[in-house]
N, C-alpha and C positions, 0 to 999 in steps of 0.2 A: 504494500500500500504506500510506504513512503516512497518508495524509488517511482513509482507511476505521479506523485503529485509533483516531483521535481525534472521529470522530462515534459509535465505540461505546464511546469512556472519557464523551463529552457524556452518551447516550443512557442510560449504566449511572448519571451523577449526577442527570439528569432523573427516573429512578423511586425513586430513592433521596429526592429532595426530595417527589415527589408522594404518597411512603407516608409520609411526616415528617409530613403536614398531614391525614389524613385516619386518623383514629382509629374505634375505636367508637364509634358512635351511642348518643346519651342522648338518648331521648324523654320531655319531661314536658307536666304538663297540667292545667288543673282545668277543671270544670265548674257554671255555672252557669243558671237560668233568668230569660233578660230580664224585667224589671218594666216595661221601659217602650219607647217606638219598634216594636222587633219582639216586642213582647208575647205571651209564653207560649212563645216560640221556645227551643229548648236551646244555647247559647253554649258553645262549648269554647275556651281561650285555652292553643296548643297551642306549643311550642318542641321544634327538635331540634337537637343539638349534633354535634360530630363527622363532620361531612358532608363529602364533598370540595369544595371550589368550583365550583357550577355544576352538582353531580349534584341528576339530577330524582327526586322519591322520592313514591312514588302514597299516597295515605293514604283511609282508610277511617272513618267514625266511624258508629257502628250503638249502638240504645237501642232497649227495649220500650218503649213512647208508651201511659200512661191518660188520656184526658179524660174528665173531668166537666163537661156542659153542663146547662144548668138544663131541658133535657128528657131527657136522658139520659146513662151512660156510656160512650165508645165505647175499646175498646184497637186497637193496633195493636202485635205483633210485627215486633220485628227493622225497624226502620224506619233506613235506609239512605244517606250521603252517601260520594259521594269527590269525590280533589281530587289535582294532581298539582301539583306546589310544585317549586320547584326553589331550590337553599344558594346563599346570596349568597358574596359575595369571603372571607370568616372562616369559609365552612362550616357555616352556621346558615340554620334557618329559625324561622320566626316568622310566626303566623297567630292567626288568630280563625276558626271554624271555627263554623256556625250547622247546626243542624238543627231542621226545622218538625214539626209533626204537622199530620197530612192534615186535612181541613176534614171538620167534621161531616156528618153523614149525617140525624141528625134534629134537626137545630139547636137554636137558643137559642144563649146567650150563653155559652163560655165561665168556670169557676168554680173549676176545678184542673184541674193536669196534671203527671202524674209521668212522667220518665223513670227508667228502673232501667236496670242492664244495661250501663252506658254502656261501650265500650270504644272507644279510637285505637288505628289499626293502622296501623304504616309497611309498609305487604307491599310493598318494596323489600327492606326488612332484615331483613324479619320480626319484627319489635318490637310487642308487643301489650301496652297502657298501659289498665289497668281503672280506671276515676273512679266507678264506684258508683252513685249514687241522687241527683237532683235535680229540687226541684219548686217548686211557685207555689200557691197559696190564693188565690182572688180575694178582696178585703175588702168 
């Protein structure tokens, strides 16, 4: 009888530490388009705070894609990455998160590309992080 009342005084301190450490989640983010190596790709440089140690959390990053190739413009809706991360030892993660647009259909090179639309989605947490509009002009 004692050793059962002292692994449930243990068990009542163990949840009592694990709710201390893990708070709301803070997603943040910005967006940019690479200029150079992955050229024309959309880069998101994504952090989220508050995580428990070790929780895995799926993430989603979705943008309307316009190129302009020098024979044509081609869009693509809703064009679509996930990724499933999991919080280091402090609760956090930290990524770089790339999304491509699809390869041309009536070629050329290449000239602009806009994403609009852009949203990060932790649908673990439900946290839905809108970054707007970002784009590249070829020179």
């Amino acid at each position: 009888m004692r050793k059962s009342k002292w692994i449930s005084i243990l068990g009542g301190a163990a949840m009592i530490a694990s709710s201390a450490f893990a708070s709301s989640p803070v997603l943040k983010g910005s967006a940019s388009v690479n200029t150079a190596g992955a050229y024309g790709k959309l880069g998101v440089l994504m952090s989220e705070s508050g995580l428990a140690p070790g929780e895995v959390v799926q993430y989603q990053l979705s943008a309307d894609v316009t190129a302009t190739y020098t024979n044509c413009t081609e869009n693509w809706p809703d064009e679509v990455g996930t990724w499933q991360l999991m919080a280091g030892s402090k609760g956090t993660i930290r990524k770089d998160l790339t999304l491509t647009y699809p390869p041309s259909l009536c070629g050329g090179t290449l000239q602009n590309v806009v994403y609009s639309n852009i949203t990060l989605t932790d649908e673990t947490d439900n946290i839905t992080l809108n970054l707007g509009t970002a784009s590249l002009k070829h020179k």
